[in-house]
C-alpha positions as CSV (number, residue, x, y, z in Angstrom):
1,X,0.0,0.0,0.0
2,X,1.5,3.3,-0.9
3,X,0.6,5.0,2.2
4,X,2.3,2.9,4.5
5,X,5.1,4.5,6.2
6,X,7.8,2.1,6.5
7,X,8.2,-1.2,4.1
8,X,11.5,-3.4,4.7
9,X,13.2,-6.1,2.4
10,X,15.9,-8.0,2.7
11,X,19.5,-6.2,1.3
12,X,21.6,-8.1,-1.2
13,X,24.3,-8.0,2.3
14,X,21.6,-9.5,4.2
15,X,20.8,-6.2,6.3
16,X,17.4,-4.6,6.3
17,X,17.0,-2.1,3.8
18,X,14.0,0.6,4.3
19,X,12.1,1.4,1.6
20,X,11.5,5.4,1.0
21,X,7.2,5.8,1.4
22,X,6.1,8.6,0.0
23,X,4.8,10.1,3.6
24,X,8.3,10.7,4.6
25,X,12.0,10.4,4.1
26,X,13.4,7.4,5.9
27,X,16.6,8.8,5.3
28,X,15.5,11.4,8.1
29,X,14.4,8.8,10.3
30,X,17.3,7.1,10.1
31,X,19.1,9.8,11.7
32,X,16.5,10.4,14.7
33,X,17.6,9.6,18.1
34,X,15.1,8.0,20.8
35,X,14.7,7.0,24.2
36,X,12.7,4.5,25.9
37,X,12.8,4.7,29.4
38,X,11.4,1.5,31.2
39,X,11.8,-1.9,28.9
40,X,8.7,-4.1,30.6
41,X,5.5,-5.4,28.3
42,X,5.0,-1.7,27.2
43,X,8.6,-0.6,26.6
44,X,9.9,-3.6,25.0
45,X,7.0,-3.4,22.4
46,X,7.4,0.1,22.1
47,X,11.4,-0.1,21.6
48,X,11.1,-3.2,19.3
49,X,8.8,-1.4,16.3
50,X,10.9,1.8,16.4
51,X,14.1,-0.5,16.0
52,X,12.1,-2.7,13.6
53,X,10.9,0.7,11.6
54,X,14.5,1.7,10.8
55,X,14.9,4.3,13.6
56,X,18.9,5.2,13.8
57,X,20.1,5.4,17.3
58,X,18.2,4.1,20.6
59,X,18.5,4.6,24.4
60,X,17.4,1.5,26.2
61,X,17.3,2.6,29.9
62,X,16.0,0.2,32.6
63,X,17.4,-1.3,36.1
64,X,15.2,-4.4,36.2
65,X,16.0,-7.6,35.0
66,X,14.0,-10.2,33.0
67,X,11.6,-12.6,35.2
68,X,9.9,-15.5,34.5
69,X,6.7,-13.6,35.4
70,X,7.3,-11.1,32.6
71,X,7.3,-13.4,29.8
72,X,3.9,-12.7,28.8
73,X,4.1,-9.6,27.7
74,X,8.1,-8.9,27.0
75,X,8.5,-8.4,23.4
76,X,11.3,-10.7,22.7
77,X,12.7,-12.5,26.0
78,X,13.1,-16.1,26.2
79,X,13.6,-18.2,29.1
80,X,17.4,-17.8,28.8
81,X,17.0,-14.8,29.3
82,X,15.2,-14.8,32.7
83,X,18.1,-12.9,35.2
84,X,19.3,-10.9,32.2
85,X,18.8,-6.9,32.9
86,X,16.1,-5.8,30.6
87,X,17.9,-3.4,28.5
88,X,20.7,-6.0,28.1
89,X,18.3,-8.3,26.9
90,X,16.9,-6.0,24.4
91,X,20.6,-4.8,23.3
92,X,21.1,-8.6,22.0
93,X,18.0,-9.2,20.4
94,X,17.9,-5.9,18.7
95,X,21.4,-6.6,17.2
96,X,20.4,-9.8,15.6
97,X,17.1,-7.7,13.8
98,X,18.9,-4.5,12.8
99,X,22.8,-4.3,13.8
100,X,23.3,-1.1,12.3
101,X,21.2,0.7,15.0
102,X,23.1,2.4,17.3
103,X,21.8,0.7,20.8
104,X,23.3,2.0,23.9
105,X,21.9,-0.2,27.1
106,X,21.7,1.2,30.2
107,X,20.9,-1.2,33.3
108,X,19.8,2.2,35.4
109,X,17.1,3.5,37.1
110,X,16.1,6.6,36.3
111,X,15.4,9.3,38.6
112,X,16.4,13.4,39.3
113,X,19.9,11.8,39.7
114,X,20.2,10.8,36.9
115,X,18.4,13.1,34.9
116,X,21.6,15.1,33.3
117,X,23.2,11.8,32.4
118,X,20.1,10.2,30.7
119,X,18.4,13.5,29.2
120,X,21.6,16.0,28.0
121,X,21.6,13.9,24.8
122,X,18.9,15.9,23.1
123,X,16.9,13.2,21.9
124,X,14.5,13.9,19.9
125,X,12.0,11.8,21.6
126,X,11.6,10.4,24.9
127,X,8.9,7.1,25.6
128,X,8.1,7.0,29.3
129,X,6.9,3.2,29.6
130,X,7.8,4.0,33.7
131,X,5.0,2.3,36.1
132,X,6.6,3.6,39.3
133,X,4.9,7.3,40.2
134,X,7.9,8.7,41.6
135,X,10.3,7.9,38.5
136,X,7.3,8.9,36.0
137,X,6.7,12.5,37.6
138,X,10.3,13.0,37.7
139,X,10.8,11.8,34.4
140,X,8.0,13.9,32.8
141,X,8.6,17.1,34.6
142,X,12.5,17.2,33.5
143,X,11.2,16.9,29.8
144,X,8.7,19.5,30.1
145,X,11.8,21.8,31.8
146,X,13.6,20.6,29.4
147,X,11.6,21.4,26.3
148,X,11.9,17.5,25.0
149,X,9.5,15.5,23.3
150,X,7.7,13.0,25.5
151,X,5.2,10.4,25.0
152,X,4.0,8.5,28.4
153,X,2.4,4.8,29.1
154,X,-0.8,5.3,31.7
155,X,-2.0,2.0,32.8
156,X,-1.9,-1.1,31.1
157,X,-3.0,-3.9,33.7
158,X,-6.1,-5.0,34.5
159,X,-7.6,-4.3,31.0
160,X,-8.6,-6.7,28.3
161,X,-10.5,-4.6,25.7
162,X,-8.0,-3.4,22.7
163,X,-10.5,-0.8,21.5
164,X,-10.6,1.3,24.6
165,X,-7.1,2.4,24.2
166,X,-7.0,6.4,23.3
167,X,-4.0,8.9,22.7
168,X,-4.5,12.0,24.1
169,X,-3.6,15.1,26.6
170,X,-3.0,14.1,30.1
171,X,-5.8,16.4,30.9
172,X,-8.3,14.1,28.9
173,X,-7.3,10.7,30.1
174,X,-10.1,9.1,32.4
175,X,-10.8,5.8,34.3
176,X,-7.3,5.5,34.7
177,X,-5.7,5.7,38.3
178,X,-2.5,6.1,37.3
179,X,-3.1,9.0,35.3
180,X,-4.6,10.4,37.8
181,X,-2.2,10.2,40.0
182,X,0.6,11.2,38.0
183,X,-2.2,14.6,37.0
184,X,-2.1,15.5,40.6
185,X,1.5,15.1,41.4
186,X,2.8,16.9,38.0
187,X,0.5,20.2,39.1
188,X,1.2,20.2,42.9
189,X,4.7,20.0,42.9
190,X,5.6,21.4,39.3
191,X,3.1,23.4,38.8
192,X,2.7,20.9,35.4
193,X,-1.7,21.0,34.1
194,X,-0.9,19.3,30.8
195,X,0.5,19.4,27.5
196,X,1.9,15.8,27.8
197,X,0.6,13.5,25.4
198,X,-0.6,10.0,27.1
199,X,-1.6,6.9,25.9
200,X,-4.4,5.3,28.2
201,X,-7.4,3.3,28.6
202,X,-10.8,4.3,29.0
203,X,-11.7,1.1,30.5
204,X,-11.9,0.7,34.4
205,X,-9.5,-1.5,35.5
206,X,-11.0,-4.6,36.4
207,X,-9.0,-6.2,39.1
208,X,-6.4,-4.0,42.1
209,X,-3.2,-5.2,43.5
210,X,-2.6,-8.8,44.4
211,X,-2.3,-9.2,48.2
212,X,1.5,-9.7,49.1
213,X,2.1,-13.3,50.3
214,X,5.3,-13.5,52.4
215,X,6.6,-17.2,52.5
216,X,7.8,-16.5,56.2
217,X,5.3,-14.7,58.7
218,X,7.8,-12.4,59.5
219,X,8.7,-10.9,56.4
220,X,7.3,-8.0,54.8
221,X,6.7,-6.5,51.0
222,X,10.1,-4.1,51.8
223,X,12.2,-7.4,51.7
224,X,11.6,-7.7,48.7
225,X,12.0,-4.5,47.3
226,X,14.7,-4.4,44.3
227,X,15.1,-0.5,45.1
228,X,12.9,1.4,48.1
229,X,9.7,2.4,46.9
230,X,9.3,0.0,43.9
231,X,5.7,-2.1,44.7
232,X,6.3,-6.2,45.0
233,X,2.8,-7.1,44.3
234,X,1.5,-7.3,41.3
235,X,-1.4,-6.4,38.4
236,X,-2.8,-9.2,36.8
237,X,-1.8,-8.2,32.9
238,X,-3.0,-9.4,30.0
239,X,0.1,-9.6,27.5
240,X,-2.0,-8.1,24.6
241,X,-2.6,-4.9,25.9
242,X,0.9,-3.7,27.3
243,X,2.4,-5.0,23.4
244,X,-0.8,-2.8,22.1
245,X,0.2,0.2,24.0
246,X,3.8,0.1,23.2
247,X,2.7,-0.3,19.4
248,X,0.4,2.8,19.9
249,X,3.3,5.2,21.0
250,X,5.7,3.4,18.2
251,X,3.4,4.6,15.9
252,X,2.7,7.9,17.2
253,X,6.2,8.8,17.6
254,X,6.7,7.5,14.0
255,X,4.3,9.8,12.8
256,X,5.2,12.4,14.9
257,X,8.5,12.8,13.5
258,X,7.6,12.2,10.1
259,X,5.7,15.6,9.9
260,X,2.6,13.6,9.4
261,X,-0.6,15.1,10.4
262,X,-3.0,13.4,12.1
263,X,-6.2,14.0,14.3
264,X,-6.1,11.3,17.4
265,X,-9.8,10.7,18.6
266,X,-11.1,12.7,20.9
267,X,-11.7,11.4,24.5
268,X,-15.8,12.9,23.7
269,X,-18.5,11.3,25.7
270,X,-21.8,12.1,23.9
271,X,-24.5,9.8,22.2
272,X,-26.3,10.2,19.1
273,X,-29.1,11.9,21.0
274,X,-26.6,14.9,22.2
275,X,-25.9,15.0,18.3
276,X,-29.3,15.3,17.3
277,X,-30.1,18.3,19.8
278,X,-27.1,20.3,18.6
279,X,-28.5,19.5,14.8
280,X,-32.1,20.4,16.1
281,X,-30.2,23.9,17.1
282,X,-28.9,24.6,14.1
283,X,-32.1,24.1,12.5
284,X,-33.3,26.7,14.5
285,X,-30.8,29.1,14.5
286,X,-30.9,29.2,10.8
287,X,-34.5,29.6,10.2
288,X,-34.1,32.8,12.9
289,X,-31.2,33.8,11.1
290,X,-31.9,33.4,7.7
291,X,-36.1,32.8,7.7
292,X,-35.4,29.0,6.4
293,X,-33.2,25.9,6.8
294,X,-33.3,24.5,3.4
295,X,-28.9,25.8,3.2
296,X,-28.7,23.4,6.2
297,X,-26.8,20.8,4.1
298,X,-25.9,18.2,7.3
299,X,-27.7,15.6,9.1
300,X,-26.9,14.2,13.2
301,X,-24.3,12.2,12.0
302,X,-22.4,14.6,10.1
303,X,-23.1,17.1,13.2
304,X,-21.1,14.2,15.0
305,X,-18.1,14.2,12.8
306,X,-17.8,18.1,12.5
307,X,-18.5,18.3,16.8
308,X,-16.1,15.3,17.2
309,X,-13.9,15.4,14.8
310,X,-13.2,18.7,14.0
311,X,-13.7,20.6,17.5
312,X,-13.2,18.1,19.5
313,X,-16.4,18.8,21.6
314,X,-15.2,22.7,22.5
315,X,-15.8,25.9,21.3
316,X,-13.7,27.0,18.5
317,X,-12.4,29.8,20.5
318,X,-12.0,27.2,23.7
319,X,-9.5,24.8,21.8
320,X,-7.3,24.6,25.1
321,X,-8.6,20.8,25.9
322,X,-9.8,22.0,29.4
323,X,-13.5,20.8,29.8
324,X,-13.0,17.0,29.2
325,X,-14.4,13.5,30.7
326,X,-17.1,13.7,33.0
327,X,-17.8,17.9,32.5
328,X,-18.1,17.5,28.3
329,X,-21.6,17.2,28.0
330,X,-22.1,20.4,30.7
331,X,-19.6,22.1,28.4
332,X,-21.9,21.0,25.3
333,X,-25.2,21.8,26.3
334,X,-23.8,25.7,25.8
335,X,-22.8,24.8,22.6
336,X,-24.1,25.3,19.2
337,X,-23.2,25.2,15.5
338,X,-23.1,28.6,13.6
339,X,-21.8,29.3,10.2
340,X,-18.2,30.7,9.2
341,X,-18.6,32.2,6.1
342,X,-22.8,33.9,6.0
343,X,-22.8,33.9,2.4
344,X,-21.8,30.1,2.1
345,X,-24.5,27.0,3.2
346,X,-24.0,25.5,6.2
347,X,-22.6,22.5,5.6
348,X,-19.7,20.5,6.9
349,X,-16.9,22.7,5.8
350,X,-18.7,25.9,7.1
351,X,-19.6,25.2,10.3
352,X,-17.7,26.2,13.8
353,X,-19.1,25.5,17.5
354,X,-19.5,28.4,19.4
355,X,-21.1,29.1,22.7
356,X,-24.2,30.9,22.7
357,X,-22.3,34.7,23.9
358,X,-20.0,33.7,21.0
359,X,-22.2,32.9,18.3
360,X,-24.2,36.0,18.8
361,X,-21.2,37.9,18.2
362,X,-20.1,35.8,15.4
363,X,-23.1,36.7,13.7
364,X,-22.5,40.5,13.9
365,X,-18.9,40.3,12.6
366,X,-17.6,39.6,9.4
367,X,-15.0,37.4,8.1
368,X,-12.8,40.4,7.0
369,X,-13.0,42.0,10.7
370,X,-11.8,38.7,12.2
371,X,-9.2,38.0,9.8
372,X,-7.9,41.7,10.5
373,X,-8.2,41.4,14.4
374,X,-7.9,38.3,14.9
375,X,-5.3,36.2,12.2
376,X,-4.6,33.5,14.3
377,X,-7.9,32.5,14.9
378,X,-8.9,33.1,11.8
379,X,-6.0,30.6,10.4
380,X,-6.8,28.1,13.2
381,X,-10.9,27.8,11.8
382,X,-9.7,27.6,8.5
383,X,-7.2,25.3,8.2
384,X,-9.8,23.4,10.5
385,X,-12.4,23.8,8.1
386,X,-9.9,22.9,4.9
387,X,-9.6,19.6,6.6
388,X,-13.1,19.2,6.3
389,X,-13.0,19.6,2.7
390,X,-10.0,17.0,2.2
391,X,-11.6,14.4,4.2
392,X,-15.1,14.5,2.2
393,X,-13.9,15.3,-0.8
394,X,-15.8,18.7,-1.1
């Protein structure tokens, strides 16, 4: 398929030899540098397609070694390999799928210690597959000082449905304790609301800690602790979703890089119904307007696309990702669909979501006056709109 981003064939040397797509120049990614910070059923995934899709250079950083627990969701560890430091294990493996990737292994935890060490390199992305809360915060905060790229794992245990999985702001993520943990730590003590794209599930996790089982009455979970304040009991996993997750952020870091633009879904909790009102309203709001609706040219499903898809469930002039999860439909119910341009129909291509205040001034104004007082919004709706047009065609 000529849109696919990265094909591989066997060289007449016997090395893998990228194919150029179209979408972007795998020379460039050749050249990228990447870090993956925690190598367990997430990491590994993750690290393996980025070697596997050509990247050039790779920072494998984790202090952990393999266990025979972890073998149902490690991307490529075998039995031999149970005792082996994670990033060790991944340095051998990797060199027998694509040797001339530059793989430096470190068997190291990270934390604000070891920040300068791990991060100076400049990478040009990092992958936080962390699941300890201190590490993560610490992690993500330095980036975000930092000015780095950075992709983070929420939760992955205790989920079995593939389709709930979502990438999105750490603002949006829901039904996920993790994130919400890591949420409140990064504002309190960094002063850190968001702007960190997450990949999570919106499904509730459906099982908690196992209970810690000491084999001697006297012991405790601290005894077993590889380094204080790493937790010894465990999250039933299914291996499926921590190898889907780290596939999620290969890809989004792939395309990330590549320049190539994409709209994620939007974490938007409304049902047809919702739909159907804010159609009803537009209805409405063009016979007041203009004494008729026959230039309404969009039915409830196509109100769902350009709500959805296009403004992701907020005001046009609200496109800071603020009122999310539980508070969307509150934010909705102020919402309605007014033209752009008052001498074009109002179809999908034409319409913006407004509050009510905002629509009422909309409707006084003309495109010239906005595009003279107010360019940036006025490029923001329209390159929104001119997406429209590309995806149906128009």
């Amino acid at each position: 398929m000529a849109s696919r981003l990265v094909r591989a064939t066997l060289g007449s040397a016997g090395s893998w030899v990228p194919l150029v797509a179209p979408i972007f120049s795998q020379m460039k990614w050749s050249l990228n540098s990447l870090q993956v910070i925690g190598l367990g059923g997430v990491g590994s995934h993750a690290a393996s397609m980025l070697l596997r899709s050509g990247v050039g250079r790779l920072l494998l950083v984790d202090f952990d070694q393999v266990s025979l627990s972890s073998l149902n969701r490690h991307a490529v560890a075998t039995r031999d390999d149970v005792g082996t430091p994670k990033a060790l294990c991944l340095k051998k493996h990797f060199s027998m799928i694509y040797p001339e990737c530059q793989i430096d292994a470190r068997v190291q935890l990270y934390d604000p210690s070891s920040e300068v060490e791990i991060l100076s390199g400049q990478p040009d992305f990092v992958l936080d597959c962390i699941d300890n809360i201190d590490t993560k915060v610490a992690l993500l905060a330095a980036c975000v000082r930092r000015g780095l790229k950075v992709l983070s794992a929420m939760g992955a245990g205790a989920r079995a449905d593939p389709t709930r999985i979502r990438v999105a702001d750490l603002r949006e993520s829901s039904n996920d304790p993790l994130s919400r943990s890591v949420r409140y730590r990064l504002k309190k003590e960094h002063g850190i609301e968001g702007g960190i794209p997450v990949v999570f599930s919106l499904e509730k996790p459906k099982a908690k800690l196992l209970p810690f089982q000491a084999s001697k009455e006297e012991e405790t979970p601290s005894d077993y602790q590889v380094v204080p304040g790493f937790r010894v009991r465990i999250i039933p996993v299914l291996g499926t979703i921590p190898a889907i997750f780290g596939q999620v952020m290969a890809s989004y870091v792939a395309t990330q890089l590549a320049g190539l633009d994409f709209q994620t879904e939007p974490v938007v909790n409304l049902d047809l119904d919702h739909y159907r009102i804010l159609h009803q309203r537009l209805i409405e709001h063009e016979e007041l307007i203009y004494g008729t609706a026959e230039q309404v040219l969009v039915d409830a499903e196509e109100v769902m696309y350009i709500v959805k898809e296009l403004w992701r469930g907020r005001s046009a002039r609200d496109q800071n990702q603020k009122d999310t999860g539980r508070k969307m439909w509150r934010s909705v119910n102020e919402l309605m669909l007014v033209r752009w341009d008052k001498s074009k129909p109002a179809g999908v291509s034409n319409l913006i979501l407004l509050k009510f205040s905002e629509a009422d001034a909309h409707e006084s104004t003309t495109l010239d006056q906005i595009k003279e007082k107010e360019p940036e919004f006025y490029s923001m709706v329209s390159r929104v709109l001119k997406r429209a047009e590309v995806e149906f065609a128009l």
